[in-house]
C-alpha positions in Angstrom: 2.8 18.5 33.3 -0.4 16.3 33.6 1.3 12.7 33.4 -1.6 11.7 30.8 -1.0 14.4 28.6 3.2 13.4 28.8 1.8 9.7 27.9 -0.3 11.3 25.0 2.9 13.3 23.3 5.0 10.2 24.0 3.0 8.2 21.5 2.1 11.3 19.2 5.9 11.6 18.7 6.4 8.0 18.6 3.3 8.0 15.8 5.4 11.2 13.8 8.6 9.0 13.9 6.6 5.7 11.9 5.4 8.8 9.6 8.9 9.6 8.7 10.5 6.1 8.3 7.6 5.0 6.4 8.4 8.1 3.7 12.0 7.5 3.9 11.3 3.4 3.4 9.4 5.0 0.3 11.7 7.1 -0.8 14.5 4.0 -0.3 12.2 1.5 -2.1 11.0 4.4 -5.1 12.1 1.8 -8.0 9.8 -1.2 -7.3 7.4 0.9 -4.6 4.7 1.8 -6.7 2.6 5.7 -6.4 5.8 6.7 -4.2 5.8 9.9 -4.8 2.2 10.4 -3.6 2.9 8.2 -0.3 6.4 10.2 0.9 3.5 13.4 0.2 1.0 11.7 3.2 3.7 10.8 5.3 5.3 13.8 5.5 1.9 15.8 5.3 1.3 13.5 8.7 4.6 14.0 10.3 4.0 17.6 9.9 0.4 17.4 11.5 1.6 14.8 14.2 4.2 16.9 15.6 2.7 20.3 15.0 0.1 18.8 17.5 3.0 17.5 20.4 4.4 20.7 20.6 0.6 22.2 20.9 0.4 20.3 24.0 3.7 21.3 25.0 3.5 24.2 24.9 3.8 26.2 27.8 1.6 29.7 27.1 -1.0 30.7 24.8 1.0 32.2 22.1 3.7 29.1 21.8 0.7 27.3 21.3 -1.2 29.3 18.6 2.2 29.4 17.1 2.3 25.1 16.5 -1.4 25.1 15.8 -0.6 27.3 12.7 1.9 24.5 11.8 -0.5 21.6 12.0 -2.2 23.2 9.2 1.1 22.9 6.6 -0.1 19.2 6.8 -3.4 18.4 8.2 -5.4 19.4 5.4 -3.6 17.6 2.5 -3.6 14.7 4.3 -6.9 13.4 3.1 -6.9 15.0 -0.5 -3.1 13.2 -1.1 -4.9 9.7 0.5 -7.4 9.6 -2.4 -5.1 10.5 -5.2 -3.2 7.2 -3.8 -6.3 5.5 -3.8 -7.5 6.3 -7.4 -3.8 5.2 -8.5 -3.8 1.8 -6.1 -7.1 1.5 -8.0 -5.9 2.1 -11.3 -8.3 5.3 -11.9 -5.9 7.4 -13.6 -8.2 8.9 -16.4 -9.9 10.9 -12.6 -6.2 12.4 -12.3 -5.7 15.2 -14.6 -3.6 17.9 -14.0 -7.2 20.1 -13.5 -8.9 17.6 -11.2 -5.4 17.3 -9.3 -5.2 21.1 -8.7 -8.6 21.2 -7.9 -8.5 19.0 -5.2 -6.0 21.1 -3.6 -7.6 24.9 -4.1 -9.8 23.9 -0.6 -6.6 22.9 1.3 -4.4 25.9 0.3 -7.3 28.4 1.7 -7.5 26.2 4.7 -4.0 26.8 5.3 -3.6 30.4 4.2 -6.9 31.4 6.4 -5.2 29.3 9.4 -2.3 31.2 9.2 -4.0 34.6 8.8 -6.9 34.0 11.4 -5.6 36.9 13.8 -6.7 39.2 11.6 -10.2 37.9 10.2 -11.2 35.0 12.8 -12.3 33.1 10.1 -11.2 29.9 10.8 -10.9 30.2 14.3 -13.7 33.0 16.4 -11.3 31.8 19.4 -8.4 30.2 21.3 -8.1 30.4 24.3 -6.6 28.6 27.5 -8.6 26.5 29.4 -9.2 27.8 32.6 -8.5 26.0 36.4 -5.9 23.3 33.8 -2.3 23.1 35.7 -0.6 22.4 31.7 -1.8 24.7 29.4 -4.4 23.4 27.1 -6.6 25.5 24.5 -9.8 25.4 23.7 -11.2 26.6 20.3 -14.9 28.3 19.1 -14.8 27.5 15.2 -15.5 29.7 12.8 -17.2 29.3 8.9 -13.6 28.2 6.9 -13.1 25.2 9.7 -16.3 23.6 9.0 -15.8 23.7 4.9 -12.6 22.8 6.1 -13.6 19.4 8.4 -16.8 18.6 5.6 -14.0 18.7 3.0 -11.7 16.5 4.8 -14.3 13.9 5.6 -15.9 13.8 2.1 -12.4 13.3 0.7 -11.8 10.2 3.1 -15.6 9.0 2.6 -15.1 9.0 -0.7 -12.1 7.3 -0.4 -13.5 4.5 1.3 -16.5 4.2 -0.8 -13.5 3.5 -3.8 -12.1 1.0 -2.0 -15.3 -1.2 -1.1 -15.9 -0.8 -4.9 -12.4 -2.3 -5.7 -12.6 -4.9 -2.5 -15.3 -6.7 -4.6 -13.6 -6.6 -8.0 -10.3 -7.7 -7.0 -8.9 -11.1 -6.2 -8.8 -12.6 -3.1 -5.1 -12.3 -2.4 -4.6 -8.9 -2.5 -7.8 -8.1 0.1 -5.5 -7.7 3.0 -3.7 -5.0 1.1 -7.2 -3.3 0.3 -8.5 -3.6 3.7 -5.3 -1.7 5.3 -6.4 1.2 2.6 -9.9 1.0 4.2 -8.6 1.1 7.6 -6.4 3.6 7.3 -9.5 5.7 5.5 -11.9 4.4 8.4 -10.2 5.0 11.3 -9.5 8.5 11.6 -12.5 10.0 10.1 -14.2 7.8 13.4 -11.4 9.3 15.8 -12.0 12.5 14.1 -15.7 12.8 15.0 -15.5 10.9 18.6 -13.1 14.3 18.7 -15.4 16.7 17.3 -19.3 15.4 19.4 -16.9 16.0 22.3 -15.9 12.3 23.9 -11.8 12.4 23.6 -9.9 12.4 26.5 -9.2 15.7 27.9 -10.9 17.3 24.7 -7.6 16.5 22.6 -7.3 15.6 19.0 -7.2 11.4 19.1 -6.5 11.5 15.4 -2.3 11.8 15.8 -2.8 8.6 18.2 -4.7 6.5 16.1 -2.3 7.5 13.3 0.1 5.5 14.7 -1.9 2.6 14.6 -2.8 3.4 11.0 1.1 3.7 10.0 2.1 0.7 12.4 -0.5 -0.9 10.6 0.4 0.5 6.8 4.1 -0.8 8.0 3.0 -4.4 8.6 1.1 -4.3 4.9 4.1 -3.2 3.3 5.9 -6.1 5.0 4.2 -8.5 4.5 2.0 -8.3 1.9 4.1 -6.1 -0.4 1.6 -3.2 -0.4 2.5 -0.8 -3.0 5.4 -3.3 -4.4 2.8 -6.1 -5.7 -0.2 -4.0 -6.2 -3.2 -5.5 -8.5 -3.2 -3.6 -12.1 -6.4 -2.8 -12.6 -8.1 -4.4 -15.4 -9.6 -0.5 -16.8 -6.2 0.4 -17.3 -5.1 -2.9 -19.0 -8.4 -2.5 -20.6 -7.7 1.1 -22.1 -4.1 0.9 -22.6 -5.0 -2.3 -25.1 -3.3 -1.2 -28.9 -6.4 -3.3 -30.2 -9.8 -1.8 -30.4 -11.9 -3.7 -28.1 -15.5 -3.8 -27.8 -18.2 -5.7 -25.5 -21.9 -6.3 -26.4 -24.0 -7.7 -24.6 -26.4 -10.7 -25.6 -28.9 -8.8 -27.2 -25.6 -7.0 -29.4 -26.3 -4.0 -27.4 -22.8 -1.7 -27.2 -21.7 -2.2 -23.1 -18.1 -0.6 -23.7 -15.2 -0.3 -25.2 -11.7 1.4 -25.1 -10.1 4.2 -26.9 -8.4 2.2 -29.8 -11.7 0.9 -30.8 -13.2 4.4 -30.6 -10.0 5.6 -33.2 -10.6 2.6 -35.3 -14.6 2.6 -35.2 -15.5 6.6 -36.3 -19.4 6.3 -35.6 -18.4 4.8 -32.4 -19.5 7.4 -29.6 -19.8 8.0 -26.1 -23.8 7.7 -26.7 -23.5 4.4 -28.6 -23.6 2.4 -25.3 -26.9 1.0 -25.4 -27.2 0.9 -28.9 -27.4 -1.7 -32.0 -24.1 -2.8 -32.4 -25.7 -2.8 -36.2 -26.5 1.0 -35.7 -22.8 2.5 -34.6 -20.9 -0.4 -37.0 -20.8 -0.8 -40.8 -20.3 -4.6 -40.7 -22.0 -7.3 -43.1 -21.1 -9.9 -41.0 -23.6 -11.8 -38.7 -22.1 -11.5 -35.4 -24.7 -14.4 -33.9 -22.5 -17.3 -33.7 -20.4 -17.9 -30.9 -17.0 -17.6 -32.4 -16.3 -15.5 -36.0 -13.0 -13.9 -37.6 -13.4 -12.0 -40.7 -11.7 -8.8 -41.9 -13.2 -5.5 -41.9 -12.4 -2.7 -44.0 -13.0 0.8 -43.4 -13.7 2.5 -46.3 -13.2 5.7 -44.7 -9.6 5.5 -44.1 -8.9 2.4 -45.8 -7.2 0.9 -43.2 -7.9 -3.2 -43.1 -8.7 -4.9 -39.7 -8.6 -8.3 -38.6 -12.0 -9.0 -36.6 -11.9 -11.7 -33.5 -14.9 -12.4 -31.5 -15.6 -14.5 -28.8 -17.7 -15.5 -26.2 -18.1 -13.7 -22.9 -19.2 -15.8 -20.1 -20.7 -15.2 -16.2 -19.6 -17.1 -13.1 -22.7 -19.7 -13.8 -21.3 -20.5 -17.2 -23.9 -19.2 -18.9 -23.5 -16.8 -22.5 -23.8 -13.1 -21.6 -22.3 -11.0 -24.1 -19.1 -11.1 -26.8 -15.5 -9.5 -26.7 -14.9 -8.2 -30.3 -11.5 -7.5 -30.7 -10.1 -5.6 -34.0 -5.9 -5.7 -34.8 -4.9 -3.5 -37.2 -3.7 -5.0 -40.4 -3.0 -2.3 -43.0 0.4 -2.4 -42.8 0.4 -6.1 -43.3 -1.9 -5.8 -46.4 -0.1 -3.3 -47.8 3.3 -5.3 -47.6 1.5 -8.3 -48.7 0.4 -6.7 -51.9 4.0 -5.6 -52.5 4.9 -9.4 -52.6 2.1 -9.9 -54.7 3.7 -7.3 -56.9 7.2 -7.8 -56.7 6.3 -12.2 -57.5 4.3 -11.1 -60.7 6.0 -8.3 -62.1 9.5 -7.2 -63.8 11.5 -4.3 -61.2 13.0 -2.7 -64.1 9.9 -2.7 -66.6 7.4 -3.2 -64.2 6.0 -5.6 -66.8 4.5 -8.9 -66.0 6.4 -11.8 -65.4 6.6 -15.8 -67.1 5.3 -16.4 -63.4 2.2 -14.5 -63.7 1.3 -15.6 -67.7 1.8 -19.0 -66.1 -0.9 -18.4 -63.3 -2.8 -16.8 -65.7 -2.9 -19.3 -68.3 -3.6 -22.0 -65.3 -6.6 -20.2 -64.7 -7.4 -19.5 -68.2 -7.3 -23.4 -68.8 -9.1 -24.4 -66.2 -12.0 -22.4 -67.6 -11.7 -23.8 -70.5 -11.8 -27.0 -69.4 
């Protein structure tokens, strides 16, 4: 055997081995390591693809080899699918993950592997492997067919997109957990560039560098979890705080135009819509109230379902210190009304006769007398 290509499967394998301790470390840590689940899913997905690939290039004729190509491809393609259902979760994007977006994500993948696995008799994927000729260890060559390049484009979008994610949260999150965002982007960035030094044709020897460079990426994903508690301290994302809020909240902006709000507000607020951002908050909102000054509380009742809620509003403002909008949060109240007026009722009138009280023909006659006077 060529003594580069034993190198290269020496560090493939050693690559497939971090893939495997980091999903049992995972699996170990499942009670304070959050998205879990989804990050045992990659590993082994990579393990799969990493050594799938070292017995490819250990193998010793044409047929061992097609034989561990068509196990790459139990992994390889939902590697990249799995990596950005991690990242919406890192990035707290959980309304994206629905049980139909999920399964979509992975119809693509399946039919990847399936036509792998079936290529003998379609040469879809594949037109043809074959052995490179004048090679002393046996290494194949491949003509691609239709299904591999949906197959590569869907890979790369999914990582692209990924990464585009990311550099969206990098800037929205604080500065302390940046190291942990830019590991995600490396370990995005870094094979999709090995991927298409591989594919324009300058790797060494023509073999996939992708399982190599993994093992930077989960040397690298090793050291994050570490030291800076990757996946165990992970920044909740302000959306999800934002939507998961039991108080209706809306922002306006400073012209009282409707910027957003969350889904209590939309339950408490019936003419509040998905076209109302933009509007008057005047136009979506039956309020007397002037909402100009820079701090108000009133209550609100809405006459609708008479349900009572207690208004806050205050100021919202930028990095310069300067007035851009307001937060107008509303807390449900009815039940405390409601209780309230039982007090009222229970202080004023008899419980057997339900007739009023000395206490209430005292208040009464206070008021009474003070009329008079």
């Amino acid at each position: 055997m060529n003594p580069d290509i034993f190198h290269y499967i020496v560090i493939i394998s050693i690559s497939g081995v971090l893939s495997i301790l980091l999903a049992v470390y995972a699996f170990v840590k499942r009670k304070v390591f959050s998205n879990s689940n989804v990050f045992i899913l990659i590993s082994c997905f990579s393990a799969i693809y990493i050594f799938g690939h070292a017995f490819e290039l250990a193998g010793s004729n044409l047929a061992e080899i097609k034989i561990w190509l068509k196990f790459q491809y139990f992994g390889l393609p939902f590697i990249a699918p799995t990596c950005l259902i991690l990242i919406l979760q890192y990035t707290g994007l959980h309304r994206f993950l629905k049980r139909k977006i999920i399964t979509s994500l992975y119809i693509i993948p399946i039919i990847t592997c399936l036509m792998s696995l079936t290529n003998d008799f379609h040469h879809l994927f594949y037109q043809s492997v074959y052995l490179r000729p004048n090679e002393k260890t046996p290494l194949v060559d491949m003509i691609v067919g239709p299904l591999y390049i949906v197959h590569g484009s869907y890979t790369f979008g999914c990582l692209l997109f990924g990464t585009c994610i990311l550099i969206w949260y990098w800037k929205r999150v604080k500065a302390v957990y940046w190291k942990q965002v830019m590991t995600l982007i490396l370990g995005q960035i870094i094979p999709m560039a090995a991927s298409f030094l591989y594919l324009i044709g300058f790797s060494p020897y023509g073999m996939d560098p992708v399982p190599i460079v993994m093992c930077f990426t989960s040397a690298l994903y090793l050291w994050a979890i570490l030291s800076t508690k990757l996946f165990m301290i992970a920044p909740i994302a302000r959306d999800r705080i934002f939507e998961s809020m039991r108080d209706g909240v809306l922002i306006v902006d400073i012209l009282n135009r409707v910027v957003d709000y969350n889904e209590a507000a939309e339950k408490m607020i019936p003419t509040l819509l998905s076209s109302s951002i933009g509007k008057n908050i005047y136009d979506v909102w039956e309020i007397e109230e002037d909402i100009s000054e820079e701090q108000q509380k009133f209550e609100w009742m809405n006459s609708k379902n008479n349900k009572y809620y207690y208004v806050d509003m205050t100021e919202v403002f930028n990095n310069k210190k300067i007035a851009v909008g307001k937060t107008i949060v509303l807390n449900d109240v009815t039940e405390q009304k409601f209780l309230e007026a039982q007090l009222k009722q229970l202080a004023y009138t008899d419980g057997l006769t339900q007739i009023y009280n000395r206490t209430y023909f005292m208040e009464r006659s206070k008021e009474q007398l003070e009329q008079g006077r």
